[in-house]
N, C-alpha and C positions, 0 to 999 in steps of 0.2 A: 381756453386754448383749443385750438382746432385737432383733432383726433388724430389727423396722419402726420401733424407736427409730432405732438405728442407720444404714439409710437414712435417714430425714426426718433426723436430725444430718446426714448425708453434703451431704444436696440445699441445707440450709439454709448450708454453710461453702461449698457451689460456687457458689449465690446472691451469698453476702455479698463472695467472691472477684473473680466477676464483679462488681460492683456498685464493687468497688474499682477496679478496674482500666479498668473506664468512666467512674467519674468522673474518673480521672487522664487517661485519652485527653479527654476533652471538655474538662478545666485545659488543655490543650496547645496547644491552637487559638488562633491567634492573629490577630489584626486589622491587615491590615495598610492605609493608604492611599496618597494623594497626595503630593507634598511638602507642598501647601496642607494637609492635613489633610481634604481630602473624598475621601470614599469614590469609586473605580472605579465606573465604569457599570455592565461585567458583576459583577454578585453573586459569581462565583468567583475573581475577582482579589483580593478583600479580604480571604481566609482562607488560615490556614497550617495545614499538619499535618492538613488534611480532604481530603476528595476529593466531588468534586458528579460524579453522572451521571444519567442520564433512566433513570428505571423502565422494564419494558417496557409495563405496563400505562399508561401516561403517555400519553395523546398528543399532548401538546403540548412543544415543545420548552422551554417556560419551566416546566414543570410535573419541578424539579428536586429531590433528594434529596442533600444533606451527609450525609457516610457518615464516622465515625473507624473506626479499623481498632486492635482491642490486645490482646496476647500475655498468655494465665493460663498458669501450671503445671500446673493441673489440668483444665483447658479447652482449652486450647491456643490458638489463632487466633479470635478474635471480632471482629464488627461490631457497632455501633451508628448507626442511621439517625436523621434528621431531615428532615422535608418541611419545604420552603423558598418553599412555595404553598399558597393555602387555596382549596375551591372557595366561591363566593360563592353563594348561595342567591339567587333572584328581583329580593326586594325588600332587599336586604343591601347595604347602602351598604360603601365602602371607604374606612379612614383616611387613604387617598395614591391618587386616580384614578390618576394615572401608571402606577399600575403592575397598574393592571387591562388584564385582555386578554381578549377571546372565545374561548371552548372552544370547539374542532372540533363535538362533537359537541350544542352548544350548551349553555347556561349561561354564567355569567361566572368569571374567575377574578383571583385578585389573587397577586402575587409579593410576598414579604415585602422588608423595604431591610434595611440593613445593621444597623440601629441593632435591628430589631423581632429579627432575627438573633439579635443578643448577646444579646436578653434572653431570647430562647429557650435559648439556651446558657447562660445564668446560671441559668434558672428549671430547667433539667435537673441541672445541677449540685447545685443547694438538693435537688433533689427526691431525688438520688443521695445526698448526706448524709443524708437524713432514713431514707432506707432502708437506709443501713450499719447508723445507729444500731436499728432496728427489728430487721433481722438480728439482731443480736449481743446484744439483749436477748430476742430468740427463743430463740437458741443456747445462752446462759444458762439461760433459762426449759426446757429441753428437757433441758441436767444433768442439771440438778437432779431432775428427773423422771425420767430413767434411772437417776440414784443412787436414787429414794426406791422408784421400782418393784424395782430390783434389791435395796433390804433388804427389803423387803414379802417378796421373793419367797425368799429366806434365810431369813427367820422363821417362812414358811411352811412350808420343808423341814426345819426342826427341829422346828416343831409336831409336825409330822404326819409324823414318819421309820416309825411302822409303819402308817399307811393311808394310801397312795399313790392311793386312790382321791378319798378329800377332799383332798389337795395339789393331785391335776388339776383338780379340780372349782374349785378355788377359783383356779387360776392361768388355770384358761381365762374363768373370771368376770372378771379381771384385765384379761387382754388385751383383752375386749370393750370395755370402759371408755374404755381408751383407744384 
């Protein structure tokens, strides 16, 4: 198998790897509340299996990141972040005043609730799906192609077993291609 097939196969199963093992940290997280069933004040009291801390570039104290943390085999230790604030432009109204607050170095800012949360974490998950399946019909797609180049490239060394001169010529026309 030809070496830059082979890398981009490599990068595209550490992709698909990772991608698995993110969506499964982000399935993990859980909601927790009240007895009433309302949500905690602080934002970080409502989730399980994440960890929130302040960027350094941040400076505002509300201006927080949900962070999952999960183990590949071929990766080893990964992160995956979520901002859990949006900066608010000018004239940019906010769904929930509440939970708008003034930036240090001016502008506005708004904190997400718990509810806008989830669907960020739902919307990451769909999103994580949709790019397994893209992966692994890559991965597929990329076979098949190192199979078809690798007979190309057999037919051509039996073509051509006494000029080695047109075998190069046409194997490095090959590589260019792709």
């Amino acid at each position: 198998m030809n070496y830059y097939i082979y890398n981009e196969l490599e990068n595209l199963r550490k992709d698909l790897e990772k991608a698995i093992c993110e969506k499964a940290a982000w399935e993990k997280v859980c909601i927790v509340t009240k007895k009433d069933g309302k949500p905690f004040k602080n934002l970080t009291q409502n989730f399980t299996n994440c960890s929130f801390h302040v960027d350094a570039w941040n400076v505002a104290p509300y201006e927080k990141t949900m962070s999952v943390y999960f183990h590949s085999e071929k990766l080893g230790y990964l992160s995956a972040k979520m901002d859990c604030f949006k900066a608010l432009a000018n004239d940019e109204s906010a769904p929930n005043e509440e939970n708008v607050y003034a930036r240090s170095f001016g502008g506005r800012g708004y904190v997400y609730t718990v509810d806008e949360m989830v669907d960020s974490i739902e919307c990451r998950v769909n999103y994580l799906s949709d790019r397994i399946e893209q992966l692994k019909d890559a991965i597929n797609r990329a076979d098949e192609m190192s199979n078809f180049i690798e007979s190309i490239q057999e037919s051509l060394q039996e073509f051509n077993k006494d000029n080695k001169q047109i075998y190069y010529a046409l194997t490095n026309a090959l590589h260019k291609i792709y």
